[in-house]
N, CA, C and O of each residue as an XYZ file, in Angstrom:
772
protein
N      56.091     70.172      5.414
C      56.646     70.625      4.195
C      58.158     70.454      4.153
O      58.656     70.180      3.061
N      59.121     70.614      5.454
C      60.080     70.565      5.265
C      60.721     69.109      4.688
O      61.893     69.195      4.321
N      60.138     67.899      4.577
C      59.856     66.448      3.982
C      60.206     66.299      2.332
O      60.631     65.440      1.559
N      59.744     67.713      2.306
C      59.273     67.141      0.319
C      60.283     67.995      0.437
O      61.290     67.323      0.217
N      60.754     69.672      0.776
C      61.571     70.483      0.368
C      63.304     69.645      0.325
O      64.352     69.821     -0.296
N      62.866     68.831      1.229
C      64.696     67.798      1.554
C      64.809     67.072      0.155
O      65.820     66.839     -0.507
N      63.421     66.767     -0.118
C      63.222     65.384     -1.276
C      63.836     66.028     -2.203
O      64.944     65.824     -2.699
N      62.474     67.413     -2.568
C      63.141     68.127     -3.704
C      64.343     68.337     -3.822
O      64.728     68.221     -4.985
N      65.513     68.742     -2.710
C      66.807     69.567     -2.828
C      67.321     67.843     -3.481
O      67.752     67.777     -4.632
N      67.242     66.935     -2.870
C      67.678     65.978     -2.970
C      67.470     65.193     -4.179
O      67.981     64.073     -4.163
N      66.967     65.465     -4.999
C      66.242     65.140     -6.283
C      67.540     66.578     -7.778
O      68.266     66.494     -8.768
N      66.989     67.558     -6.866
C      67.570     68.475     -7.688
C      68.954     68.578     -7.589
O      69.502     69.123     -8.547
N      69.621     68.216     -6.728
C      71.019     68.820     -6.872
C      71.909     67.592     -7.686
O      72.773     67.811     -8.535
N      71.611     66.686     -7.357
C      72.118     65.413     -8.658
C      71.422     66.071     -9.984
O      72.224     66.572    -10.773
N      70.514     66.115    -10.215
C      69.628     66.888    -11.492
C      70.816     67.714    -11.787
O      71.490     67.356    -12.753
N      71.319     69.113    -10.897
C      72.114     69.788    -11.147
C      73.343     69.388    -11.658
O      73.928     70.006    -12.547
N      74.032     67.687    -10.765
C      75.454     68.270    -11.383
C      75.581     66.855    -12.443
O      76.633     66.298    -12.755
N      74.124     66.457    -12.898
C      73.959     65.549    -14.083
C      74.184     66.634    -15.102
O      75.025     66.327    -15.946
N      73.790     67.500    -15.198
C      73.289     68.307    -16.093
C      74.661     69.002    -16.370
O      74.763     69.368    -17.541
N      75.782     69.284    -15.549
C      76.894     70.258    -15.797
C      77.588     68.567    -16.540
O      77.926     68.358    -17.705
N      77.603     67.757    -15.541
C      78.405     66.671    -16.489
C      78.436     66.345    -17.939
O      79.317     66.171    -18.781
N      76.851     66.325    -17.903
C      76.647     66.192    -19.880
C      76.590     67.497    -20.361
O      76.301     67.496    -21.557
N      76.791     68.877    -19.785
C      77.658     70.057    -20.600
C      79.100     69.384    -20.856
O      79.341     69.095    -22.028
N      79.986     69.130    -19.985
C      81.195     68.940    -19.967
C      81.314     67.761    -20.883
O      82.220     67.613    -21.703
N      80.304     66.919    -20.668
C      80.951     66.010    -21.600
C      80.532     66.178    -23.058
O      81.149     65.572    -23.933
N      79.526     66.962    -23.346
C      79.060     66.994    -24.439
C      80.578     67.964    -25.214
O      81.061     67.785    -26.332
N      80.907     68.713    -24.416
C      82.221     69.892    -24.881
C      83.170     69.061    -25.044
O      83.447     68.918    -26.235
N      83.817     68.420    -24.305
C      85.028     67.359    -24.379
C      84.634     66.247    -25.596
O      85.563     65.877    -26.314
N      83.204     65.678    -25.858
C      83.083     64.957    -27.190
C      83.439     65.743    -28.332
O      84.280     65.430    -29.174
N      82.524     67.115    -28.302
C      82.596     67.715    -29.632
C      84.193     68.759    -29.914
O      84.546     69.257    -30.982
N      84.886     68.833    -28.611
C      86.337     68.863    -28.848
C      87.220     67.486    -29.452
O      88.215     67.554    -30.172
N      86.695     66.485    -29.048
C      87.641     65.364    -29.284
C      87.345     65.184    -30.940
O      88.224     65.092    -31.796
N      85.512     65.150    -31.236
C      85.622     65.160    -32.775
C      86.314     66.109    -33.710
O      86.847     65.828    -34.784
N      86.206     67.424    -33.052
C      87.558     68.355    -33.597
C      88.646     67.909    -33.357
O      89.456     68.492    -34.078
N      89.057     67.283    -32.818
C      90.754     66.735    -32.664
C      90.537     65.527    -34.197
O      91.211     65.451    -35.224
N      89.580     64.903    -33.842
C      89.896     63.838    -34.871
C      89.652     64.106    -36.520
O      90.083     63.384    -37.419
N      88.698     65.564    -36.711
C      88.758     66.280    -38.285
C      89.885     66.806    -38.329
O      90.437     66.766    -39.429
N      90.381     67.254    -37.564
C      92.166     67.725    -37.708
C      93.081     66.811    -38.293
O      93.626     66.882    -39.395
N      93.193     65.811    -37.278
C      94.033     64.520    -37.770
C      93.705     64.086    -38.684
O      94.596     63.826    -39.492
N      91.938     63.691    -39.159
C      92.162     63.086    -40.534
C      92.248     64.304    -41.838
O      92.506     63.902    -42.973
N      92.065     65.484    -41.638
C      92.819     66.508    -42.434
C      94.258     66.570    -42.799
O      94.646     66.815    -43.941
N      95.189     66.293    -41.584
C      96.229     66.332    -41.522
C      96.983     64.901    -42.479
O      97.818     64.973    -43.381
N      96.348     63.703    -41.902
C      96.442     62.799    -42.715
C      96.033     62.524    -44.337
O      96.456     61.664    -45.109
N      95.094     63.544    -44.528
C      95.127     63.198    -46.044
C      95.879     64.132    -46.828
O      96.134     63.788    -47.982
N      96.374     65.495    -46.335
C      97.280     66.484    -46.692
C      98.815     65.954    -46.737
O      99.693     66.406    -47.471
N      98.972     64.745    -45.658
C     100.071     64.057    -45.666
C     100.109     62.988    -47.199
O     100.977     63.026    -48.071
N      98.737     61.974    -47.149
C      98.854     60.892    -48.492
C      99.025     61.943    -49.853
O      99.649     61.491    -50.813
N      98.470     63.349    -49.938
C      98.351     64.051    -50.951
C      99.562     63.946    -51.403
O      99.899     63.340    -52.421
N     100.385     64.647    -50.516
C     102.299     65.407    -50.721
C     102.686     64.007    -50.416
O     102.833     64.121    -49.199
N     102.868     63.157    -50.597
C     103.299     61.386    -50.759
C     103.099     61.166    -51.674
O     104.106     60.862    -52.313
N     101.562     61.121    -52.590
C     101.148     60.950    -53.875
C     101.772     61.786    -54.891
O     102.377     61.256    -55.823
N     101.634     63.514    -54.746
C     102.748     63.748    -55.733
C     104.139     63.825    -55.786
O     104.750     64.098    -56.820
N     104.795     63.534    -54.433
C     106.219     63.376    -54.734
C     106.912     62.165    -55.099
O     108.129     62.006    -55.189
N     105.717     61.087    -55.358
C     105.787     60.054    -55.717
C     105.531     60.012    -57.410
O     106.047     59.189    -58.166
N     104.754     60.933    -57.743
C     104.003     61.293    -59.000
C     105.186     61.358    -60.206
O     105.904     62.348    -60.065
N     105.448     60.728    -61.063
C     106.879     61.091    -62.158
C     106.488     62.168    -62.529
O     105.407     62.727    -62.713
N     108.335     62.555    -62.680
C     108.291     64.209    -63.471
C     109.022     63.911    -64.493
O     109.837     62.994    -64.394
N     108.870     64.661    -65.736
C     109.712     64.129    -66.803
C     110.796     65.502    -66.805
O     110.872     66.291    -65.864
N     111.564     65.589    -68.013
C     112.097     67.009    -68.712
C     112.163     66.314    -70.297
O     111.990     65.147    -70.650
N     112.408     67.237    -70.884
C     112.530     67.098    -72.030
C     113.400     67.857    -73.048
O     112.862     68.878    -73.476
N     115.106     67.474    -73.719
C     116.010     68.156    -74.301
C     115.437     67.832    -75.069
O     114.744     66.834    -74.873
N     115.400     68.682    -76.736
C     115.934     68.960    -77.626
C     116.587     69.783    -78.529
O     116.584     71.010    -78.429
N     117.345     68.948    -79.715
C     118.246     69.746    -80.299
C     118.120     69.404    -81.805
O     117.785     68.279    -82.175
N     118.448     70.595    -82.809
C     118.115     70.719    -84.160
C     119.351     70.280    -84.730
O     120.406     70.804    -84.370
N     119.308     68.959    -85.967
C     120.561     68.913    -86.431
C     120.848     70.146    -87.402
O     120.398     70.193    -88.547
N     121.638     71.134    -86.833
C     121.779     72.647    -87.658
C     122.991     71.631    -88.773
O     122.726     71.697    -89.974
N     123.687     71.140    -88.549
C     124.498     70.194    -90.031
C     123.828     69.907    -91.433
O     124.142     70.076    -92.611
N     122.840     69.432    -90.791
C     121.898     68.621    -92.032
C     120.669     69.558    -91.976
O     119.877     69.103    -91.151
N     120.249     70.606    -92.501
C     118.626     71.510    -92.587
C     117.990     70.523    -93.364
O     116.833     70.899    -93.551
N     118.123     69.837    -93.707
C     117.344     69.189    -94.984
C     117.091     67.485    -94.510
O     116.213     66.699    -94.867
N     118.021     67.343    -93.752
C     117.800     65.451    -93.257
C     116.447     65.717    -92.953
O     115.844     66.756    -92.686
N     116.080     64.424    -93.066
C     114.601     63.188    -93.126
C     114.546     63.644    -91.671
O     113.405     63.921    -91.300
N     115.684     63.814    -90.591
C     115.245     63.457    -89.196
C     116.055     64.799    -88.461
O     116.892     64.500    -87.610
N     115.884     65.947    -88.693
C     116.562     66.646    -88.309
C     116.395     67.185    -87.095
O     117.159     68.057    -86.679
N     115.200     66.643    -86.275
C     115.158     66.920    -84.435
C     115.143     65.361    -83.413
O     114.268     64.495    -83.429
N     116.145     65.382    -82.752
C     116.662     64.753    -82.156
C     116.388     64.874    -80.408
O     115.897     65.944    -80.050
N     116.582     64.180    -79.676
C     116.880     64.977    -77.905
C     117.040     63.568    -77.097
O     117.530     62.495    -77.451
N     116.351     64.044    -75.705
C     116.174     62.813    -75.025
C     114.836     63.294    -73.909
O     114.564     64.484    -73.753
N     114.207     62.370    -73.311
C     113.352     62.447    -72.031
C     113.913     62.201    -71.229
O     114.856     61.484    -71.565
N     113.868     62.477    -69.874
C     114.773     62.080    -68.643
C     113.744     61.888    -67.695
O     112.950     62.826    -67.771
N     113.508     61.271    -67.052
C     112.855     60.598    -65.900
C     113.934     61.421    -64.484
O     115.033     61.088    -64.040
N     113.067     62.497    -64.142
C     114.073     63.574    -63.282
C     113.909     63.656    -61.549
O     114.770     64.038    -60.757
N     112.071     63.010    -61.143
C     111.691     62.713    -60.204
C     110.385     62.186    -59.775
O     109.383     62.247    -60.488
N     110.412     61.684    -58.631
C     109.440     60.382    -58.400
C     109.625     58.984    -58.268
O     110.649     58.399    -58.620
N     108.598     58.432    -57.741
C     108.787     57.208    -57.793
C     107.978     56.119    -58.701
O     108.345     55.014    -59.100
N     106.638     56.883    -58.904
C     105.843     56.270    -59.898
C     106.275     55.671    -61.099
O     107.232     56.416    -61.309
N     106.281     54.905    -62.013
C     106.375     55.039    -63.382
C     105.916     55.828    -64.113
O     104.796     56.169    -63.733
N     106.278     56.372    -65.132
C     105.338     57.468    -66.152
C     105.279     56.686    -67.291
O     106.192     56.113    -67.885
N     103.361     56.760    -67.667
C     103.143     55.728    -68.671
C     102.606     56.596    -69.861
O     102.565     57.820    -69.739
N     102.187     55.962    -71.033
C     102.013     56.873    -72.190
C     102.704     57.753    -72.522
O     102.149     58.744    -72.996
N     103.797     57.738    -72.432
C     104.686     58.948    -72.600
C     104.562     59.694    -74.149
O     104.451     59.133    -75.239
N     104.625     61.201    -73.834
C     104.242     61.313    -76.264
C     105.238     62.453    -75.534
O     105.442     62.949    -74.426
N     105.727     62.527    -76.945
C     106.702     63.911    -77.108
C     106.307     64.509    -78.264
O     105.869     63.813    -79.180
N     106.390     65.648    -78.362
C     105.622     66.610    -79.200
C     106.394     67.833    -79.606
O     106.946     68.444    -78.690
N     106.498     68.205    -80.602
C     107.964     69.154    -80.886
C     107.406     69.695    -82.209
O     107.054     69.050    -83.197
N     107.402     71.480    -81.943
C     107.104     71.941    -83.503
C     108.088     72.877    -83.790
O     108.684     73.433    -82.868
N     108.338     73.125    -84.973
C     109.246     74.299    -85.581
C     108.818     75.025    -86.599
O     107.777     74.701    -87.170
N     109.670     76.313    -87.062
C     108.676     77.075    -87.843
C     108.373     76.213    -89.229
O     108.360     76.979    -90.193
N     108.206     75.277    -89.478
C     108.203     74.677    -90.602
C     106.986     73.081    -90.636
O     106.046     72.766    -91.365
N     107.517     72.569    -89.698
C     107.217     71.460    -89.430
C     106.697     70.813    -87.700
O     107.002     71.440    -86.685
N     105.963     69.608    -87.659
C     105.634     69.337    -86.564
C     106.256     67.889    -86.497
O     106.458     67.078    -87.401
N     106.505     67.817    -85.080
C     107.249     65.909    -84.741
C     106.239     65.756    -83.891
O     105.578     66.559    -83.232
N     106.218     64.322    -84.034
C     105.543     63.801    -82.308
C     106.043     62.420    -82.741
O     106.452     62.106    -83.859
N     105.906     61.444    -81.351
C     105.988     59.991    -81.383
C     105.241     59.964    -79.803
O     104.996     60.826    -78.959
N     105.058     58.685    -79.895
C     104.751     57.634    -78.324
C     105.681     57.329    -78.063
O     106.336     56.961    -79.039
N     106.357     57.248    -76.809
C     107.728     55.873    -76.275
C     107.073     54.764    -76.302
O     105.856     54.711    -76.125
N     107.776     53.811    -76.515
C     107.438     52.806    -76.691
C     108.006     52.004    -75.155
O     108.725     51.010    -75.251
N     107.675     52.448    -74.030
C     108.493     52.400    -72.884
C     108.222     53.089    -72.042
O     108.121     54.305    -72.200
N     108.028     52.464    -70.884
C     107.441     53.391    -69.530
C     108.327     53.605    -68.774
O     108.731     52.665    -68.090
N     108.952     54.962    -68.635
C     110.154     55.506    -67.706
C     110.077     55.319    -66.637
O     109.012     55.594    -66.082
N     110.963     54.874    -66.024
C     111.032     54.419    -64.339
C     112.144     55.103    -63.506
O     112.920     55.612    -64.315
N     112.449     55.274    -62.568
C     113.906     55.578    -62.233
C     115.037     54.691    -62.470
O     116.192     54.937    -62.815
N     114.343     53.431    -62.162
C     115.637     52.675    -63.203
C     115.854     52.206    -64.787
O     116.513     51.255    -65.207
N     114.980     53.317    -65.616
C     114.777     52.845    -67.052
C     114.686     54.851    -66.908
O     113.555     55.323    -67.026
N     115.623     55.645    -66.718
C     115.448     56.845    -66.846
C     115.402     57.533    -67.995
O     114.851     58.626    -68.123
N     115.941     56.956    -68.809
C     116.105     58.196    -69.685
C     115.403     57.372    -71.244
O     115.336     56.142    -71.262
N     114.968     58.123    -72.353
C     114.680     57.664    -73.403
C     115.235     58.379    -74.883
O     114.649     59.438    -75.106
N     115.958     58.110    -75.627
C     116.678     58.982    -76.628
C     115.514     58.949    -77.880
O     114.642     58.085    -77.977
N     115.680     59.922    -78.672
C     114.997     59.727    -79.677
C     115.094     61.050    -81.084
O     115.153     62.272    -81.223
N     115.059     59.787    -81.888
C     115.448     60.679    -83.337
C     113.521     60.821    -84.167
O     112.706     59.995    -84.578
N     113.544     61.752    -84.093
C     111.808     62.358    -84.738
C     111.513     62.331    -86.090
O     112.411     63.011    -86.586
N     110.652     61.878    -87.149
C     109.838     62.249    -88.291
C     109.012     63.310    -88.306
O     107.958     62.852    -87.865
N     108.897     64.113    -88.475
C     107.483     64.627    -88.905
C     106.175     64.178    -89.058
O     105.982     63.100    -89.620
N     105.100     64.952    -88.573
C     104.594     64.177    -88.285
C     103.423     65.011    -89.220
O     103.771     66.059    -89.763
N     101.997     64.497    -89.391
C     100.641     65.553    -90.090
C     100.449     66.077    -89.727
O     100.943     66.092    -88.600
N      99.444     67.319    -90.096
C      98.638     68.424    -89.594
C      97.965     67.656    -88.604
O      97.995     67.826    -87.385
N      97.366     66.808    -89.245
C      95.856     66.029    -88.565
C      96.114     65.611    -87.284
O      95.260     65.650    -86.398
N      97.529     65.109    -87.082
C      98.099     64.551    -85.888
C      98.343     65.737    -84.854
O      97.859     65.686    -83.723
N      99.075     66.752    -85.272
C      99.308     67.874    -84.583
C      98.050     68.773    -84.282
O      98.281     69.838    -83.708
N      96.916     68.509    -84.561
C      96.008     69.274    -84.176
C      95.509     68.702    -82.188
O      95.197     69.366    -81.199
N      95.690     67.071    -82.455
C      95.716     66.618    -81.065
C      96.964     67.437    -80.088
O      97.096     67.245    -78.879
N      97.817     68.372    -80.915
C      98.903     69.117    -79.629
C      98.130     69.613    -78.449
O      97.150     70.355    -78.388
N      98.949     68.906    -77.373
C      98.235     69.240    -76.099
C      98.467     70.198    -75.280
O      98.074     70.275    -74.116
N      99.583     71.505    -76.299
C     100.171     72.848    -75.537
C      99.505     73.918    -76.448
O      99.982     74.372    -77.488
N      97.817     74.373    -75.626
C      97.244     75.185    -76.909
C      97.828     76.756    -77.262
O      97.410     77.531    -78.123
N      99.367     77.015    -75.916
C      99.706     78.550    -76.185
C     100.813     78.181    -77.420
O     101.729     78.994    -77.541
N     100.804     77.110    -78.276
C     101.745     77.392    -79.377
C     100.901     77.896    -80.635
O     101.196     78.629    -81.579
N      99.801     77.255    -80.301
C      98.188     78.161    -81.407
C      98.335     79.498    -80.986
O      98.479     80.221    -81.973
N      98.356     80.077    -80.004
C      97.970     81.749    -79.667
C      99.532     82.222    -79.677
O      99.585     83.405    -79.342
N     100.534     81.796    -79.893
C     101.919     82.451    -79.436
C     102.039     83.438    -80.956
O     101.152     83.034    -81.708
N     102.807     84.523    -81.587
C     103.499     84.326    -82.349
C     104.287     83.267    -83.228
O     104.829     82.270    -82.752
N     104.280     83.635    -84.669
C     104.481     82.687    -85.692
C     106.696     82.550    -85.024
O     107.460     83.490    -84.809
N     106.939     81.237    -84.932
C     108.250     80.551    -84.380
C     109.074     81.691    -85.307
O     108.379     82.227    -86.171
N     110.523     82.135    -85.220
C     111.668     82.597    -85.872
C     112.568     81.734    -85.963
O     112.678     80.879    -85.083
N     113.461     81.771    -87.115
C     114.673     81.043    -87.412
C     114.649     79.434    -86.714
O     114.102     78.417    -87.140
N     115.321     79.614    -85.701
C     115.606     78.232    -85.209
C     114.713     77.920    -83.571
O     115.173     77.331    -82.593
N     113.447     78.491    -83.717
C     112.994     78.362    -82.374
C     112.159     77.486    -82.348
O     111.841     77.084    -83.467
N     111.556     76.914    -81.330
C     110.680     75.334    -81.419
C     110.305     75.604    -79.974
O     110.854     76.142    -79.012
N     108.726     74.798    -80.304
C     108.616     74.352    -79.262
C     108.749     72.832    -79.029
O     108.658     71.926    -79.857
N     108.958     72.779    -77.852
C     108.578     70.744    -77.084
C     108.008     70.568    -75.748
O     108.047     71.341    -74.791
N     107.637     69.768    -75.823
C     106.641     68.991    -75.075
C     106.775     67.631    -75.141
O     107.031     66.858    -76.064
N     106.382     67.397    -73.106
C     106.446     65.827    -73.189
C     105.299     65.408    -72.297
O     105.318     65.954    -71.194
N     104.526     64.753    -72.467
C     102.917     64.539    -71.466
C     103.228     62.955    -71.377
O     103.815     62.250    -72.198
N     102.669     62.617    -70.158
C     102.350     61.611    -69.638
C     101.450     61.036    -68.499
O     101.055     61.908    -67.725
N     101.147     60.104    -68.296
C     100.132     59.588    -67.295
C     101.153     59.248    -66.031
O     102.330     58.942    -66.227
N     100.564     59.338    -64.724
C     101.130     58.729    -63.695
C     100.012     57.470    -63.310
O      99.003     57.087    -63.902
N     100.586     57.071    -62.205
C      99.713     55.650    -61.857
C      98.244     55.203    -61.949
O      97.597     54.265    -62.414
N      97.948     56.913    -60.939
C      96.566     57.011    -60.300
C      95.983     57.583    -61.815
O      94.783     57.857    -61.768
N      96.526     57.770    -62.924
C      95.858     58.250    -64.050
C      95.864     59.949    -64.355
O      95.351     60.492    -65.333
N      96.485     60.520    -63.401
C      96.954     62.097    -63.795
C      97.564     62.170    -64.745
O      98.521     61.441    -65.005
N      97.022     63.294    -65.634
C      97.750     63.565    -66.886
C      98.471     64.722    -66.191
O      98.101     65.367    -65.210
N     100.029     64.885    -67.213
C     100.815     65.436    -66.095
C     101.637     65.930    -67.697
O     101.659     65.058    -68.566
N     102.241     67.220    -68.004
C     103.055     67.415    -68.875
C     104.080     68.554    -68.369
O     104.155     69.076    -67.256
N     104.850     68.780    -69.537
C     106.048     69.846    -68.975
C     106.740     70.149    -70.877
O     107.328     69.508    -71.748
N     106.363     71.061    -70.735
C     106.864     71.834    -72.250
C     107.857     73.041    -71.968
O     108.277     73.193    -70.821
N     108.367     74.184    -73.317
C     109.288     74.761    -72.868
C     109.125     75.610    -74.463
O     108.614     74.921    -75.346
N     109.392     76.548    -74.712
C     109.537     77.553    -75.775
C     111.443     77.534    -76.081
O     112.083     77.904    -75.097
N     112.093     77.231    -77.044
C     113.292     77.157    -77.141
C     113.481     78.063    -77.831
O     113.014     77.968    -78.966
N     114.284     79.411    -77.447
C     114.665     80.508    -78.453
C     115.582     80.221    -79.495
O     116.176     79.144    -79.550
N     115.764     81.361    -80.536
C     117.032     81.258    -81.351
C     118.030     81.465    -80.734
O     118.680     82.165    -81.510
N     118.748     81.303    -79.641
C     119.925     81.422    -79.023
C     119.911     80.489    -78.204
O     120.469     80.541    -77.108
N     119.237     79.476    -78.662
C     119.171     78.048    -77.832
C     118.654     78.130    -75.982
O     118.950     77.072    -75.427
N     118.318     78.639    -75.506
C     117.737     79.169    -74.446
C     116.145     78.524    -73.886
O     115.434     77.918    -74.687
N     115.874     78.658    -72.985
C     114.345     78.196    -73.055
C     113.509     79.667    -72.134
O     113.799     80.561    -71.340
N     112.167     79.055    -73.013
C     111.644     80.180    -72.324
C     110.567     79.143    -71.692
O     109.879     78.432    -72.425
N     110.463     79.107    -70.120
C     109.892     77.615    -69.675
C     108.417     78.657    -69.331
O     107.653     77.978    -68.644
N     107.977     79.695    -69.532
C     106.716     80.247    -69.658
C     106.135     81.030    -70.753
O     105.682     82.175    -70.772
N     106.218     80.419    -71.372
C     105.803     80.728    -73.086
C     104.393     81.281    -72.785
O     104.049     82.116    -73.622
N     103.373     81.012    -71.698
C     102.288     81.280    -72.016
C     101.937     83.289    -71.560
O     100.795     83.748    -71.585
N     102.709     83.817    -71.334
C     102.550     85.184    -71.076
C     102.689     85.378    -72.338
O     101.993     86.355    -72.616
N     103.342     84.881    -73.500
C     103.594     85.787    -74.527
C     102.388     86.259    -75.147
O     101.216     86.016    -74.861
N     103.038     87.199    -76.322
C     101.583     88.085    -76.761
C     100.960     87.288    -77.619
O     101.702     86.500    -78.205
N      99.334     87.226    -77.991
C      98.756     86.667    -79.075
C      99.265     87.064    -80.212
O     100.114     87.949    -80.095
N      99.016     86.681    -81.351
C      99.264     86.836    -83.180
C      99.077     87.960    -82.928
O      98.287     88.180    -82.010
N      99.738     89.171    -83.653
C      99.347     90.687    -84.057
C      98.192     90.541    -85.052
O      98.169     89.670    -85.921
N      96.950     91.733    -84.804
C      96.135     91.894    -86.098
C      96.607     92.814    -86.679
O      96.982     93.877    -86.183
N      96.646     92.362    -88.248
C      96.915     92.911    -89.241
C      95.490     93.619    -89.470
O      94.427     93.008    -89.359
N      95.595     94.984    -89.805
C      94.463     95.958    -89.719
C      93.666     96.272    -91.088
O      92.516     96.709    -91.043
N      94.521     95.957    -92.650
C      94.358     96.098    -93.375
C      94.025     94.514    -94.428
O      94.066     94.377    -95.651
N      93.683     93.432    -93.246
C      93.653     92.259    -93.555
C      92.555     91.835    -94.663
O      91.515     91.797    -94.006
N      92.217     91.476    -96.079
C      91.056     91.044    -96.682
C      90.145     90.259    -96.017
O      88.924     90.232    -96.171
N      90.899     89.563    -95.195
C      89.567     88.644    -94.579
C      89.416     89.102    -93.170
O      89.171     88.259    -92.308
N      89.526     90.213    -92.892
C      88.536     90.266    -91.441
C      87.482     90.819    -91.721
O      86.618     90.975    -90.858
C-alpha cells in the first residue's frame, strides 16, 4: 500500500498547487480586467471633457434703440463666439419684448476666427415665435417697460443643440435665471376660468 499512497501524494500535491495557481491567476485576471474598466472609464470621461470644451459657447448682447421707439428696427446687439473650438452652426437669435418678437438665422457659422456676428432685427410673426425655444418666457410674467428677453441656440459638430438666453431687466441688467421666476398670477374673478 505504501506504492499507491506515494502515487497518490504524488498525483495530489501538483493537483494542489495547480489548483492555488488558477485561484491566483484567476484573481490577478479578474483584477487586471478591473484595471482595464477603469482605464477605459477614465478614458472616455477624458474624450467627454475634450468634447465639451471643444463644444462652442456663444453669448448674446442686446440693446433697444431707446432714440427711435418707433424705428422699423429698433433691437440691435451682437453674438460672440466666447469658447471652444468647434464651429457653431445654425445659429438663430431670438429676442422678445413687451410688444413685439425678433428672430433671424446667421447667415454664418461662428468660429473663433469668424467670432463675433452683429445684427440689426425685424420683427418677426406670432407663427414664427411660437417655434421660441425658451418655454419660461410663456410661464414668466407679462415683460415691463423696457425688459426683453434673448436668446441664441445653436448646433455644435457632433449635432448638440446647445443655447444660452438671459431675462434683461428695466435697468438694463440681466437676470441669467429667469426660470425660478413666478408663473402668470390668477386672476380670481376672471370670466373665463
Amino acid at each position: 500500500m505504501e506504492p499507491l499512497f506515494w502515487a497518490t501524494i504524488a498525483v495530489a500535491v501538483p493537483t494542489f498547487l495547480l489548483a492555488v495557481g488558477t485561484v491566483l491567476l484567476a484573481w490577478s485576471t479578474r483584477r487586471g480586467v478591473q484595471l482595464q474598466s477603469d482605464q477605459l472609464r477614465l478614458a472616455k470621461e477624458q474624450f467627454e471633457a475634450a468634447q465639451r470644451a471643444a463644444r462652442p459657447q456663444l453669448e448674446i448682447d442686446v440693446s433697444l434703440d431707446e432714440q427711435q421707439p418707433t424705428a422699423k428696427w429698433p433691437i440691435s446687439g451682437t453674438v460672440r463666439y466666447v469658447h471652444g473650438s468647434e464651429p457653431a452652426y445654425d445659429v438663430e437669435i431670438w429676442i422678445k419684448t413687451r410688444t413685439q418678437s425678433f428672430g433671424t438665422r446667421v447667415d454664418r457659422i461662428l468660429t473663433p476666427s469668424v467670432p463675433t456676428y452683429t445684427f440689426v432685427l425685424n420683427a418677426i410673426s406670432d407663427e414664427m415665435f411660437k417655434q421660441w425655444p425658451f418655454p419660461e418666457a410663456h410661464k414668466a410674467p407679462v415683460l415691463q417697460g423696457k425688459e426683453l428677453w434673448a436668446g441664441v441656440t445653436w448646433r455644435a459638430s457632433d449635432g448638440t443643440f446647445l443655447q444660452r438666453r438671459y431675462k434683461q431687466l428695466e435697468d438694463g441688467t440681466r437676470d441669467e435665471h429667469p426660470e425660478a421666476m413666478e408663473p402668470y398670477p390668477v386672476i380670481e374673478d376672471s370670466r373665463f376660468s
